[in-house]
MARKEMAR-679795 format. One line per field, with one value per atom (N, C-alpha, C): residue number from 1; residue in three letters; atom name; x, z, y. Coordinates in steps of 0.001 Angstrom, whole numbers, always signed. Example, Ala and Ser with C-alpha at 12.3 -4.5 7.8 and 13.67 -1.06 7.14 Angstrom:
<sites>
nr = c(1, 1, 1, 2, 2, 2) .
rest = c(ALA, ALA, ALA, SER, SER, SER) .
atom = c(N, CA, C, N, CA, C) .
x = c(+13190, +12300, +13200, +12850, +13670, +12900) .
z = c(+7800, +7800, +7800, +7080, +7140, +7870) .
y = c(-5690, -4500, -3300, -2250, -1060, +30) .
</sites>
This chain:
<sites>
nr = c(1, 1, 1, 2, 2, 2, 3, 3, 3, 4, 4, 4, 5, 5, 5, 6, 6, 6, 7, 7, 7, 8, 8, 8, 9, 9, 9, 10, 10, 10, 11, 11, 11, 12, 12, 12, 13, 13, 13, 14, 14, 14, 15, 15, 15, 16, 16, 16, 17, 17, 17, 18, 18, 18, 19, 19, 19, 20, 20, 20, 21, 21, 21, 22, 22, 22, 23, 23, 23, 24, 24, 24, 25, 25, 25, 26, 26, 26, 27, 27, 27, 28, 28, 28, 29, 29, 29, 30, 30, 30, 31, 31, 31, 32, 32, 32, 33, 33, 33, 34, 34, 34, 35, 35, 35, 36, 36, 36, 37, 37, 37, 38, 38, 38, 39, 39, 39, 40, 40, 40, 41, 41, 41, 42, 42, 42, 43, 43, 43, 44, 44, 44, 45, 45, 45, 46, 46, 46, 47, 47, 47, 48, 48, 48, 49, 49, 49, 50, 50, 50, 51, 51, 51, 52, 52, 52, 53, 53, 53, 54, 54, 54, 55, 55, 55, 56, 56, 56, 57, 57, 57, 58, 58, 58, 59, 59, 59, 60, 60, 60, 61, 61, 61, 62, 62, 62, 63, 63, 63, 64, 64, 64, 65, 65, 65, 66, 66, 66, 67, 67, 67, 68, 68, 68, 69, 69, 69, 70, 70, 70, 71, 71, 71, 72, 72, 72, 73, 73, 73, 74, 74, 74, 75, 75, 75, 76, 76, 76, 77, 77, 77, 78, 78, 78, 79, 79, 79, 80, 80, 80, 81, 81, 81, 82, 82, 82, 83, 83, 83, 84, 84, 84, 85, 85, 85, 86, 86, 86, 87, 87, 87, 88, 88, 88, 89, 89, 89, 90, 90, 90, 91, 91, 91, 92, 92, 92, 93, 93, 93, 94, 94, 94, 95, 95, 95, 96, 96, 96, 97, 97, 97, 98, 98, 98, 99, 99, 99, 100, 100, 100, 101, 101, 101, 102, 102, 102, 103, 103, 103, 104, 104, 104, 105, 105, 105, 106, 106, 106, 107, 107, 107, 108, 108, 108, 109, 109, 109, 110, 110, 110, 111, 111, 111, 112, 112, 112, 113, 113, 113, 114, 114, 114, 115, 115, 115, 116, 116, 116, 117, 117, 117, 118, 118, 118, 119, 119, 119, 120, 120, 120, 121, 121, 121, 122, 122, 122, 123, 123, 123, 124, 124, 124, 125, 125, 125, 126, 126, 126, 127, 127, 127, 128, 128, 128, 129, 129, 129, 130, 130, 130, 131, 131, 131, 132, 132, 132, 133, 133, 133, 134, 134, 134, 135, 135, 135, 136, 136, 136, 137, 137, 137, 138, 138, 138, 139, 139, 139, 140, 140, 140, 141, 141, 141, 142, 142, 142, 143, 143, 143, 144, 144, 144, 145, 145, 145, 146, 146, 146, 147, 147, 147, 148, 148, 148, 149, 149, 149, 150, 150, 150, 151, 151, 151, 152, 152, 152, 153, 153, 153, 154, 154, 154, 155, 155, 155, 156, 156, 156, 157, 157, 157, 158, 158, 158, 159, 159, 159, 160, 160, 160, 161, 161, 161, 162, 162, 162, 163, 163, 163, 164, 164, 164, 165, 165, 165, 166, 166, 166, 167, 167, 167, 168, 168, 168, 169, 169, 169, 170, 170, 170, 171, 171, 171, 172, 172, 172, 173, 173, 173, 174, 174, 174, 175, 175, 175, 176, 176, 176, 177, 177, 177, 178, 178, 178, 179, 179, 179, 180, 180, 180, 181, 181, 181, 182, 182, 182, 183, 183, 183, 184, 184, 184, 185, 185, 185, 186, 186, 186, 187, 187, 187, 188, 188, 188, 189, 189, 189, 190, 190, 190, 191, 191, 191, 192, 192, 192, 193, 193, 193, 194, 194, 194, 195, 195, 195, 196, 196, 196) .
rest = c(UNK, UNK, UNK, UNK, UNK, UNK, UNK, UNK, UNK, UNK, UNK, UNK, UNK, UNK, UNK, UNK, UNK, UNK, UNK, UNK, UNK, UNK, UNK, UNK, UNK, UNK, UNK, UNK, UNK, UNK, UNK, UNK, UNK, UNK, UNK, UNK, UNK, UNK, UNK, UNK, UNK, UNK, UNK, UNK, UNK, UNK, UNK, UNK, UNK, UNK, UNK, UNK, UNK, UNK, UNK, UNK, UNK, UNK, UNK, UNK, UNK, UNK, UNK, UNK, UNK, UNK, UNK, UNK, UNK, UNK, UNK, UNK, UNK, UNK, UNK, UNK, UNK, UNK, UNK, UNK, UNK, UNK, UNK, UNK, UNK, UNK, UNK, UNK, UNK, UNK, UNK, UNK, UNK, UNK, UNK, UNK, UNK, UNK, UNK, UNK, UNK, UNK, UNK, UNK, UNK, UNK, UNK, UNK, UNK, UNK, UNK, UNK, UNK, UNK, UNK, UNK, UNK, UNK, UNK, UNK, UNK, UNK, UNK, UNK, UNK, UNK, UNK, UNK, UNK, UNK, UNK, UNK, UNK, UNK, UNK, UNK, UNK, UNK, UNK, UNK, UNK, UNK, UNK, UNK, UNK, UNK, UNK, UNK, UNK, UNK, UNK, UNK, UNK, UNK, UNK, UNK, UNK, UNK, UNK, UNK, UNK, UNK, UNK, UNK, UNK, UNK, UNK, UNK, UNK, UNK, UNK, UNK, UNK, UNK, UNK, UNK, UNK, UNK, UNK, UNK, UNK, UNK, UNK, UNK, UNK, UNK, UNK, UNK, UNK, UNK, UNK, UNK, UNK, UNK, UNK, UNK, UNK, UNK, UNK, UNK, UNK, UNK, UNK, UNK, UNK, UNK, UNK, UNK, UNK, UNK, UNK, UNK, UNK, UNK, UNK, UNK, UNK, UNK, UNK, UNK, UNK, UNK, UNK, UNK, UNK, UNK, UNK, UNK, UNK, UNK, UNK, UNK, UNK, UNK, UNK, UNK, UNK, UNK, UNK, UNK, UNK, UNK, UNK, UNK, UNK, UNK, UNK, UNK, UNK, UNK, UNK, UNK, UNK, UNK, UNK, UNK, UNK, UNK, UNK, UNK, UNK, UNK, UNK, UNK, UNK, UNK, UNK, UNK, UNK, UNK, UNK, UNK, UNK, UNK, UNK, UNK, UNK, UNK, UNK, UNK, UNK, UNK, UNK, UNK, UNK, UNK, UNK, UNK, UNK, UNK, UNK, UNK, UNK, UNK, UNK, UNK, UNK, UNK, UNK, UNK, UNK, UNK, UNK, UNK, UNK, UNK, UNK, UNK, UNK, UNK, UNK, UNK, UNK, UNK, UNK, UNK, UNK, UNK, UNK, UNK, UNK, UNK, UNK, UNK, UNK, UNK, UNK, UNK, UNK, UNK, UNK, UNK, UNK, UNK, UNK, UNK, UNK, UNK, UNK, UNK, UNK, UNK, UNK, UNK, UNK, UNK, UNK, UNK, UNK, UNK, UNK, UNK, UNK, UNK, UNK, UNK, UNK, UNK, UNK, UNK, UNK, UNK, UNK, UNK, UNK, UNK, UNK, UNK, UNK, UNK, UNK, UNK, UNK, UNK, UNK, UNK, UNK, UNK, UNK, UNK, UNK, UNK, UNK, UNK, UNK, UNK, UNK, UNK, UNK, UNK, UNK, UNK, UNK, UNK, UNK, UNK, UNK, UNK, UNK, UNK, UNK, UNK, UNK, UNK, UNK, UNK, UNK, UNK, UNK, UNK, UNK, UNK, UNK, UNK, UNK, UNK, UNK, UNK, UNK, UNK, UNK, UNK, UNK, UNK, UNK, UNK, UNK, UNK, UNK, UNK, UNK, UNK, UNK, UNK, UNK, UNK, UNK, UNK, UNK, UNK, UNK, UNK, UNK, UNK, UNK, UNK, UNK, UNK, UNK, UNK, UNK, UNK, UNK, UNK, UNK, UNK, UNK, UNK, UNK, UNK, UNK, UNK, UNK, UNK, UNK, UNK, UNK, UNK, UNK, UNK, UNK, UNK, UNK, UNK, UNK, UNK, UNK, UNK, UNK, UNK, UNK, UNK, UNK, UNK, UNK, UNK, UNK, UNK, UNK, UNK, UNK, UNK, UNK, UNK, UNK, UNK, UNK, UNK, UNK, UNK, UNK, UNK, UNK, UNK, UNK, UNK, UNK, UNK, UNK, UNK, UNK, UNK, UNK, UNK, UNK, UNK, UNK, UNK, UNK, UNK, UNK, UNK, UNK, UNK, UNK, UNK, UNK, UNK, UNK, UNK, UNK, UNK, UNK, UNK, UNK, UNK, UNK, UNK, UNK, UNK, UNK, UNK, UNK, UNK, UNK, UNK, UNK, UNK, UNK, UNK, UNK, UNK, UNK, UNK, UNK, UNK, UNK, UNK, UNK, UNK, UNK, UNK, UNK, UNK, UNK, UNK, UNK, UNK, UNK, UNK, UNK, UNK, UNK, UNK, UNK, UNK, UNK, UNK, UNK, UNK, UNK, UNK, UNK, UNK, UNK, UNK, UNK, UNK) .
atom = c(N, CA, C, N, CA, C, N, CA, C, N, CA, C, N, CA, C, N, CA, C, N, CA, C, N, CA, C, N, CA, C, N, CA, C, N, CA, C, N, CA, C, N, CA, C, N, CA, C, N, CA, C, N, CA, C, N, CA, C, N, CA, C, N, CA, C, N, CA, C, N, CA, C, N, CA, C, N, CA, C, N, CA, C, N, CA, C, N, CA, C, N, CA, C, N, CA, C, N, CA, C, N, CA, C, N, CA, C, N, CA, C, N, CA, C, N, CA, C, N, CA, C, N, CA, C, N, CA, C, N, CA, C, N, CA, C, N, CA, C, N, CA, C, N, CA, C, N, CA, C, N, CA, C, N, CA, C, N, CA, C, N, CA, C, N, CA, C, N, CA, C, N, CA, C, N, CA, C, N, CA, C, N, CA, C, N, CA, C, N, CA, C, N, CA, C, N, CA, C, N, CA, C, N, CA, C, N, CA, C, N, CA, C, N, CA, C, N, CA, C, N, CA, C, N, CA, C, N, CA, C, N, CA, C, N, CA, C, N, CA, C, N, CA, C, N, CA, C, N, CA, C, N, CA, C, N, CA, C, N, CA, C, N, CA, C, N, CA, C, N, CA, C, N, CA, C, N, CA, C, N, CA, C, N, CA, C, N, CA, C, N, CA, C, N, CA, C, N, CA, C, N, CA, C, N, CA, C, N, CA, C, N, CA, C, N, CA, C, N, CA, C, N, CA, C, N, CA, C, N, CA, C, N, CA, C, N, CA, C, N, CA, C, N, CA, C, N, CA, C, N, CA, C, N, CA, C, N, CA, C, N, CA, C, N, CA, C, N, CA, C, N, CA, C, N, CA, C, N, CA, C, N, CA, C, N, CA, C, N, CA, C, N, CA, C, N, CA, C, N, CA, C, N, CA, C, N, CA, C, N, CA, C, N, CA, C, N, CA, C, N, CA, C, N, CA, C, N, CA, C, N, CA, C, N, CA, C, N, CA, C, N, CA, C, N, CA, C, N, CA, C, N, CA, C, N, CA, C, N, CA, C, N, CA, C, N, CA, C, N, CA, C, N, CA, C, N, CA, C, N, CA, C, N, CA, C, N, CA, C, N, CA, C, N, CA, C, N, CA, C, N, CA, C, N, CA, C, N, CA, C, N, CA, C, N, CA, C, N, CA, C, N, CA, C, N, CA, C, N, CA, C, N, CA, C, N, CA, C, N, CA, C, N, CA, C, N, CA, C, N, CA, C, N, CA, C, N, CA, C, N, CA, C, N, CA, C, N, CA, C, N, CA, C, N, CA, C, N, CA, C, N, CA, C, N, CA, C, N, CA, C, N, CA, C, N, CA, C, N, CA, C, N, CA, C, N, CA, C, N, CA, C, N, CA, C, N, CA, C, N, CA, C, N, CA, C, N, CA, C, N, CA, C, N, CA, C, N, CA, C, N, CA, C, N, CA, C, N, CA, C, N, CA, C, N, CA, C, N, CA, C, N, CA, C, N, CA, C, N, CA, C, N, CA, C, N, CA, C, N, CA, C, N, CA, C) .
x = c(+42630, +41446, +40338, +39136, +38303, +37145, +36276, +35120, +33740, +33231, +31970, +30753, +30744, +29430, +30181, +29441, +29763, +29713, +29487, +29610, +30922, +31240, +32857, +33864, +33390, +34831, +34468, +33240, +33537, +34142, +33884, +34959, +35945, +36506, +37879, +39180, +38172, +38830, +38761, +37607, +37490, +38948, +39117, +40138, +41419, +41977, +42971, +42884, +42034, +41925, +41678, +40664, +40426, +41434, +41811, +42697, +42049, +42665, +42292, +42019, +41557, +41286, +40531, +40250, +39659, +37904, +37433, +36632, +35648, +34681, +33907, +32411, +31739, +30563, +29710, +28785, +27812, +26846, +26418, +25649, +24102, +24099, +23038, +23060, +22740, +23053, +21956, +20984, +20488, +20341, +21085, +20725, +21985, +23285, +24225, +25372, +25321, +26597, +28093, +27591, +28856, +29123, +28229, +28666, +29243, +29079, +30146, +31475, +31840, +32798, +33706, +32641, +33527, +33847, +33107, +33193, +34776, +34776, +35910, +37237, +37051, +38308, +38797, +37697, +38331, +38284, +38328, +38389, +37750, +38261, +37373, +38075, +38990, +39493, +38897, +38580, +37867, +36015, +35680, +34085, +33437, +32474, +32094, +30192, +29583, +28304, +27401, +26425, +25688, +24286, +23486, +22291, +21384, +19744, +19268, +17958, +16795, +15384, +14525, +14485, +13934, +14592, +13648, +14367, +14648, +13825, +14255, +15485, +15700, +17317, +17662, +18133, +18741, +18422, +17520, +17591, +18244, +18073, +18689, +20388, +20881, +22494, +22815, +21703, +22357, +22354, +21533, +21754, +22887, +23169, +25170, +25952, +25741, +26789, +26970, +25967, +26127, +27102, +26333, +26520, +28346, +28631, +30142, +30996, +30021, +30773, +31486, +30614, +31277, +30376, +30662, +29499, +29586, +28469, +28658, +27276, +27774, +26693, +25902, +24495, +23262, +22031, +22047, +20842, +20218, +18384, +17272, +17298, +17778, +17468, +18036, +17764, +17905, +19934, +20295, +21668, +22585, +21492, +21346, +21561, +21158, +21181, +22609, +24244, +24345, +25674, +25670, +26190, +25275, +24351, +23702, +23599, +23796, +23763, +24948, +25936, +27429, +28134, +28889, +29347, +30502, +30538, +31160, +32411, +33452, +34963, +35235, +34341, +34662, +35035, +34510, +34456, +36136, +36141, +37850, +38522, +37752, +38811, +37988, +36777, +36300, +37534, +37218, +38374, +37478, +36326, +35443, +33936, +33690, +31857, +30744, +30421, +30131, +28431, +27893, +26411, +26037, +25349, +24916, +23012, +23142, +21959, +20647, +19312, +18058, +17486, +16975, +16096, +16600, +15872, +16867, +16350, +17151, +16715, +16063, +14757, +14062, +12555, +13153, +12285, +11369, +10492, +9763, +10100, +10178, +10833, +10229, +9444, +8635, +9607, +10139, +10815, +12438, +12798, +14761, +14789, +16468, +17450, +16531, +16881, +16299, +17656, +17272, +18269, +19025, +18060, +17985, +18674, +18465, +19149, +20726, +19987, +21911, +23369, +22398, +23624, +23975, +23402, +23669, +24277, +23894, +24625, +26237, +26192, +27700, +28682, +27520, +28947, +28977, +28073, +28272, +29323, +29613, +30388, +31589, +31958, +33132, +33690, +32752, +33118, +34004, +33142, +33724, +35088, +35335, +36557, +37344, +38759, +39932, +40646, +42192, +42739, +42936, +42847, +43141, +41826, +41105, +39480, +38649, +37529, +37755, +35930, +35058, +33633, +33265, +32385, +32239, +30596, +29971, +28789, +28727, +27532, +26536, +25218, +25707, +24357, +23540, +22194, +21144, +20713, +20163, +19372, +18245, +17293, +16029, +15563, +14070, +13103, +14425, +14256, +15034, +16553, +17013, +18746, +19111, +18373, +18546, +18885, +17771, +18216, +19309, +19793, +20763, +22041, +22082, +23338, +23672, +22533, +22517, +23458, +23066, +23337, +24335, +24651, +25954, +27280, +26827, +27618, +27967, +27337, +27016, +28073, +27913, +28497, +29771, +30333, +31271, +32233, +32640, +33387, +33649, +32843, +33185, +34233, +34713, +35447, +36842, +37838, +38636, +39610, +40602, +41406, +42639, +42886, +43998, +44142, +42565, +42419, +41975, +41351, +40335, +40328, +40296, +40216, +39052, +38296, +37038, +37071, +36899, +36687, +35286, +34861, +33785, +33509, +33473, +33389, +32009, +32328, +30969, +31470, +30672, +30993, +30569, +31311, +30855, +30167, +30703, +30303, +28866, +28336, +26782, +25637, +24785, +23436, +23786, +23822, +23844, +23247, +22153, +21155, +21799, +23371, +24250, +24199, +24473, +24914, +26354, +26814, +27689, +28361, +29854, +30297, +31190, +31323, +32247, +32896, +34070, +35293, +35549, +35428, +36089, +36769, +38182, +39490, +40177, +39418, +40587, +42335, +43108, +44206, +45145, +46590, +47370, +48428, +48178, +48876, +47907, +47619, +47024, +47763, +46664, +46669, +47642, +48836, +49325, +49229, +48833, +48621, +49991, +50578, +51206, +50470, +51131, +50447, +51146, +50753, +50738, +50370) .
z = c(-36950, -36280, -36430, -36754, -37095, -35895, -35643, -34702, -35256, -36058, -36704, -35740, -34713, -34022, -31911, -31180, -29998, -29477, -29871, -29502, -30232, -30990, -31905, -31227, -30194, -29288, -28484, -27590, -26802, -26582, -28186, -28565, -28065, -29115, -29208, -27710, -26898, -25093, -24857, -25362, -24269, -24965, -26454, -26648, -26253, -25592, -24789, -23905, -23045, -21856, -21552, -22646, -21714, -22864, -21109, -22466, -22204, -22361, -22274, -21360, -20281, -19341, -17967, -18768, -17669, -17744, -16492, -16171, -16799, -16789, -17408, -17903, -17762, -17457, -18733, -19127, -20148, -19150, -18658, -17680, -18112, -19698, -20262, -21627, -22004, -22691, -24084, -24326, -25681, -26746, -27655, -29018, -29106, -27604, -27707, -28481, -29291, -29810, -28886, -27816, -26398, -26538, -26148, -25013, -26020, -27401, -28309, -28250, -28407, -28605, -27070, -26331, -24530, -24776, -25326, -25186, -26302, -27331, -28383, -27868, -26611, -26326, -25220, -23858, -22711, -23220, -24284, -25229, -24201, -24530, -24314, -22683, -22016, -20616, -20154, -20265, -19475, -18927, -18782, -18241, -18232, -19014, -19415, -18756, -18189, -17381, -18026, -18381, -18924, -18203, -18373, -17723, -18807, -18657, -19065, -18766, -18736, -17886, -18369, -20251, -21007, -21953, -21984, -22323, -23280, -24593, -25561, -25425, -25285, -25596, -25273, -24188, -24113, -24930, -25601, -26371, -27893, -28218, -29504, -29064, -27943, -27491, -27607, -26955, -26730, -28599, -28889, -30748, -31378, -30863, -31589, -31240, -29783, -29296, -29772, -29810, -30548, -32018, -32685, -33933, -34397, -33529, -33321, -32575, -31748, -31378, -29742, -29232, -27563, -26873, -25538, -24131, -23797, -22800, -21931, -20533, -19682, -18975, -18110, -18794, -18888, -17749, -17350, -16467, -16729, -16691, -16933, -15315, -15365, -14193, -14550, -13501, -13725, -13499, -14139, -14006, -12265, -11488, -10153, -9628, -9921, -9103, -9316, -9638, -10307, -8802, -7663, -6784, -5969, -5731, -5601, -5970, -7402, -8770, -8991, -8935, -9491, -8077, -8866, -7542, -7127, -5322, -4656, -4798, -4923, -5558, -6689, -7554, -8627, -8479, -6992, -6719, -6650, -6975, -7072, -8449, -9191, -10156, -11690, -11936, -13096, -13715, -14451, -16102, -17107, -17012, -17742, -17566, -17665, -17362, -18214, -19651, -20386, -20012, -20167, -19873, -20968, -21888, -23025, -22627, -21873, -21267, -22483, -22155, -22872, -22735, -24315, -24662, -25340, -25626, -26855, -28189, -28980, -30278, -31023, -31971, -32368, -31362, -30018, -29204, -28877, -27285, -26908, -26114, -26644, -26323, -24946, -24134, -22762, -21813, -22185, -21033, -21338, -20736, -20391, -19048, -19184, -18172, -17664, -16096, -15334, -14367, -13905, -13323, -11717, -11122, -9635, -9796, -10927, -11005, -11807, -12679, -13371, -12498, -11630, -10645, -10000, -9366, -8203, -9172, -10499, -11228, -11422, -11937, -12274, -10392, -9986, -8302, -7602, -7980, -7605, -8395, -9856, -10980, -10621, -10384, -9605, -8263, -7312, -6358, -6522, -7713, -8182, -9178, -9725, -10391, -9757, -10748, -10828, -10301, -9854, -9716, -10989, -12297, -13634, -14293, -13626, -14391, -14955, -16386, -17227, -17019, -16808, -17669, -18073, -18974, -20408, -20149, -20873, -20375, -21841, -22104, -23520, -23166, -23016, -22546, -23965, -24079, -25137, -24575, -25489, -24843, -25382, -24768, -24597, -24133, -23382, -22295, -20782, -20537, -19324, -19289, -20637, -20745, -20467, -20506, -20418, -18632, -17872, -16441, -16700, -16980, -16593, -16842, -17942, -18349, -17446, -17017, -16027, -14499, -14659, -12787, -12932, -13887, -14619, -14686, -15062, -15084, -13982, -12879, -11516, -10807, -10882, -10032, -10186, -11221, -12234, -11540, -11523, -11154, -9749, -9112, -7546, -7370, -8284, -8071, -8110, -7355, -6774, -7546, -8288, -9486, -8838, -7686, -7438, -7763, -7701, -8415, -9258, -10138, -11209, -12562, -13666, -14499, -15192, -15149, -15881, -17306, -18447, -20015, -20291, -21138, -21563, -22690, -23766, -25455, -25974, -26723, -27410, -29349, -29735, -31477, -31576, -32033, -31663, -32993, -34038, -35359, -36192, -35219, -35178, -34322, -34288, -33388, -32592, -31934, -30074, -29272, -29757, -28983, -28828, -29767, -29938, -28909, -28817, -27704, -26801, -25803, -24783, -23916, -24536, -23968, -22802, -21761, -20572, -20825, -19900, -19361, -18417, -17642, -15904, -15674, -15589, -15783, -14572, -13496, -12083, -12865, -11619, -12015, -10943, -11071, -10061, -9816, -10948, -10933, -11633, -10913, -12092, -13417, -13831, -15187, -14935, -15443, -15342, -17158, -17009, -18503, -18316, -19046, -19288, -19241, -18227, -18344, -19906, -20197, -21228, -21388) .
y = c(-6769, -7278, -6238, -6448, -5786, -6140, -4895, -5266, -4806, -5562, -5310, -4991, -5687, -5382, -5543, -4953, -4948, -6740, -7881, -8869, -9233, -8624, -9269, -8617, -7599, -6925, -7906, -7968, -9069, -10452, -11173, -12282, -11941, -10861, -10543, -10314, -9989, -9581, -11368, -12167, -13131, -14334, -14089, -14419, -14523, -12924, -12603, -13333, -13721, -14224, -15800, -16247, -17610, -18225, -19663, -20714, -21791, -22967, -24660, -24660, -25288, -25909, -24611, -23511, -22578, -22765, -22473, -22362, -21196, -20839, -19829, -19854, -18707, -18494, -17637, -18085, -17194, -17315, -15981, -15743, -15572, -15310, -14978, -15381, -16673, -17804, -17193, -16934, -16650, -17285, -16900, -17505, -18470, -18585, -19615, -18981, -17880, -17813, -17480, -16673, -16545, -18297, -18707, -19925, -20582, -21175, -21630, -21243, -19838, -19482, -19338, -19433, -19839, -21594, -22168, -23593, -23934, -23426, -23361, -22995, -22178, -21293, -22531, -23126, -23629, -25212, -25688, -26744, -28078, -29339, -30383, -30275, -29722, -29804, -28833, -27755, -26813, -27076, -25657, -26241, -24469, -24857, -24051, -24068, -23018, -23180, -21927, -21906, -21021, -20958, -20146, -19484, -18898, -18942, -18271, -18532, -17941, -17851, -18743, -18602, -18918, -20870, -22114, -22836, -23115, -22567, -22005, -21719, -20676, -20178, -21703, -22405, -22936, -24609, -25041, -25612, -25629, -24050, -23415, -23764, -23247, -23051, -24721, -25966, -27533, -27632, -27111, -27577, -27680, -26160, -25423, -26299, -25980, -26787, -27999, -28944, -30194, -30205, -29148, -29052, -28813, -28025, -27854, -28889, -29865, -30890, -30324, -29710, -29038, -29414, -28705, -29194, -28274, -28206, -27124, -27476, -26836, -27272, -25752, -26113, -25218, -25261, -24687, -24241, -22993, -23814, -22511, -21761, -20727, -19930, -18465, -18002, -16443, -16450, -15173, -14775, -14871, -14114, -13744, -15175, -16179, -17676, -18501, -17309, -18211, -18342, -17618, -18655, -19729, -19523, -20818, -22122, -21847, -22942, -23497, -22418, -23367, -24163, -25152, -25672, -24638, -24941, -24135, -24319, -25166, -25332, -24237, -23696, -22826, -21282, -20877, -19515, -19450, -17939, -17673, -18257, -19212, -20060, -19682, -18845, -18089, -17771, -17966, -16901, -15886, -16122, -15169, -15119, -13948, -14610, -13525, -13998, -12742, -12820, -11194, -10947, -10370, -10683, -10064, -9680, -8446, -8148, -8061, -7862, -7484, -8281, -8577, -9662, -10794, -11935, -12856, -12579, -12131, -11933, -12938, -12458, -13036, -13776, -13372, -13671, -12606, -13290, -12398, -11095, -10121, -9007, -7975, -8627, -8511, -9528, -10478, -11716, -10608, -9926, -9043, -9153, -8668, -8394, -7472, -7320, -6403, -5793, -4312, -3652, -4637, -5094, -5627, -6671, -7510, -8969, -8997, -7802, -7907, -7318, -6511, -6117, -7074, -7665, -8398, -9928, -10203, -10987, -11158, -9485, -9040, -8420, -8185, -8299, -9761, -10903, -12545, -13136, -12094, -12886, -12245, -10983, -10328, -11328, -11564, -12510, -13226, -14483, -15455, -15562, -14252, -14444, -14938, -15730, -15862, -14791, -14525, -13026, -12535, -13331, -12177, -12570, -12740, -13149, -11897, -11721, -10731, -11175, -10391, -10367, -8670, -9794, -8636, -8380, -7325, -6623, -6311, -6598, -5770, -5186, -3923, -3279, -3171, -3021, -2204, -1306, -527, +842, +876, -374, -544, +68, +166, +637, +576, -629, -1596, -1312, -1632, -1426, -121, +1047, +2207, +2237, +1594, +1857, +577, -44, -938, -815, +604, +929, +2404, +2899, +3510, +2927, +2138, +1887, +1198, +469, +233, +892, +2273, +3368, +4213, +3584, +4635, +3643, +2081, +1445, +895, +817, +347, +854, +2322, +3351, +3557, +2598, +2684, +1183, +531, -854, -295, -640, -409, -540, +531, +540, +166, -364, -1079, -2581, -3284, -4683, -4577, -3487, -4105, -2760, -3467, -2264, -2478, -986, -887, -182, -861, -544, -302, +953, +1099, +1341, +461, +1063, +1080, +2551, +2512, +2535, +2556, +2610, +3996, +5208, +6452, +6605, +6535, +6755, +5908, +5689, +4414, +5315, +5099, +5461, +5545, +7092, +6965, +5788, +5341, +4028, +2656, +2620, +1383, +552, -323, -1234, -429, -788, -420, -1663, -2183, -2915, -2135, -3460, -2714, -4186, -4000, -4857, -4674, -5367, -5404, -6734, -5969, -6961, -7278, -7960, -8046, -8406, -7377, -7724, -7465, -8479, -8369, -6955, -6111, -4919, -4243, -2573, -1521, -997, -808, +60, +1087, +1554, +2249, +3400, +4806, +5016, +6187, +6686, +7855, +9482, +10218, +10975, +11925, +12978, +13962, +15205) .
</sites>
């Protein structure tokens, strides 16, 4: 298995994790390629809900989706809205919920993720997990992504390693400025590593 770019590790985890009929979240819907490959994984029985500010993005994402022959169901709103927005039966029953923070590529690069909303995104999406429920984080190191991978990094580490395991990969051998995926994996037993 090969990981060409920090969104192909993220596949690759959400693979491990989601199956048929699970529930799951692209919190930050874009150019649609997450939410395909969430829609491919929880197949025609699952349910798949996506987000994004701009309706663009989300006209580009109803295209794919078409085009591949999936659904998914999309709302223009911010990340932050998304217990308000989803129905309330779902909390607790997430299987994944990926945030591919910034801007949307090819877009207008003034409309990003902001520090205030992505937190409070990713601890509403923690809420809502499943007990083995997995979301994934793509930081940039924009202007903005810089504080977001910041506070990211500050808060991450305070989640409680008796439920939850926190992953942080970077591509070391690439531009320090790379992207920065995390993993935060609720789980019914910790990480146990060997010591040495």
């Amino acid at each position: 298995m090969s990981f060409k770019s920090p969104v192909t590790l993220v596949h690759a985890y959400l693979r491990t994790t989601v199956r048929p009929g699970d529930i799951v979240v692209d919190a930050t819907v874009g150019n649609g390629n997450d939410t395909v490959v969430l829609a491919s994984l929880v197949g025609p029985t699952g349910m798949v809900y996506g987000f994004d500010v701009q309706p663009i993005a989300l006209d580009v994402t109803r295209a794919k989706l078409e085009r591949a022959g999936m659904q998914a169901t999309l709302f223009c709103a911010n990340h932050d809205s998304m217990v308000q927005t989803l129905p309330p039966d779902v909390r607790g029953t997430i299987r994944a919920c990926c945030f591919n923070l910034g801007y949307l590529p090819g877009g207008d690069k003034s409309i990003t993720t902001h520090v205030a909303s992505t937190i409070s995104a990713v601890r509403a999406a923690y809420d809502m997990l499943a007990d083995t429920g997995l979301i994934t984080i793509v930081a940039y190191q924009h202007d903005e992504g810089r504080v977001e991978l910041a506070e990211l990094r500050r808060w991450l580490p305070t989640l409680s390693d008796a439920t939850v395991n926190v992953v942080e990969s970077t591509f070391i051998n690439r531009e320090p400025t790379s992207p920065v995926v995390f993993a935060i994996m609720k789980t019914t037993e910790p990480l146990e590593l060997p010591i040495r």
